[in-house]
N, C-alpha and C positions, 0 to 999 in steps of 0.2 A: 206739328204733327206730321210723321212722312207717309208717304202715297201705302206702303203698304197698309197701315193703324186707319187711314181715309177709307182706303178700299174694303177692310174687315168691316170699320161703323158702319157703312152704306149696305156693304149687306147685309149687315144684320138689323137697320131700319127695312129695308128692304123686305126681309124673311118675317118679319114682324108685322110687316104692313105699316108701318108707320111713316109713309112715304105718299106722298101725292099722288093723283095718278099719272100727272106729267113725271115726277119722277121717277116713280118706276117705269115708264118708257124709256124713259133717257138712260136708264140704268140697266134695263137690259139690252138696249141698244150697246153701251161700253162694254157690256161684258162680250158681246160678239166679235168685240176688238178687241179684247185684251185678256189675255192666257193665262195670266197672274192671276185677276179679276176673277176668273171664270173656275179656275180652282180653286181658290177661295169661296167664290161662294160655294161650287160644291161640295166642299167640307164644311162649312159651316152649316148647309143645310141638312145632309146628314146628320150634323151633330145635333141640330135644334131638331128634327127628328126624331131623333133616340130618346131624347130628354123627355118628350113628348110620353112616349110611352112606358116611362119609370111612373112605380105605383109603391107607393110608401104606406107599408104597415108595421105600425109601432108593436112592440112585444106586452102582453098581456100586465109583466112587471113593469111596463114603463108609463101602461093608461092607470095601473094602482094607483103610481108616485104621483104622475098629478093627478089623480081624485085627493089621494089623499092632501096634498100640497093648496090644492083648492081648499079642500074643505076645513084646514088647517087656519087656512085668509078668508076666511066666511064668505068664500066663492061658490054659487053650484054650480056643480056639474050637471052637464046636460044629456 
């Protein structure tokens, strides 16, 4: 794996919180040193930002197909 693909997983452990709390010390300790690092995360934070606030509404013809499709597979819908 090269330092770049290292440094994107860690911050996105990182941004996820799925990191210790020693490591995320340690981890934004390295990004104070390192400018690759530090732009990276901040695009990836952004990016996990934005995603954040997409809001997904299906079209009236798509909640039909599965009712229908449920109830089709002796599924209820709810």
């Amino acid at each position: 794996m090269g330092k770049n693909q290292l440094s994107s997983d860690k911050t996105l452990r990182f941004l996820y919180k799925e990191m210790s709390e020693n490591e995320s010390v340690d981890f934004l300790a390295s990004l104070e040193e390192n400018l690759f690092a530090m732009r990276v995360f901040l695009e990836l934070q952004e990016t996990v930002d934005s995603i954040q606030t997409i809001q997904y509404s299906p079209s009236e013809k798509l909640i039909s197909k599965v009712h229908a499709y449920a109830s089709f597979n002796l599924i209820s819908p709810q």
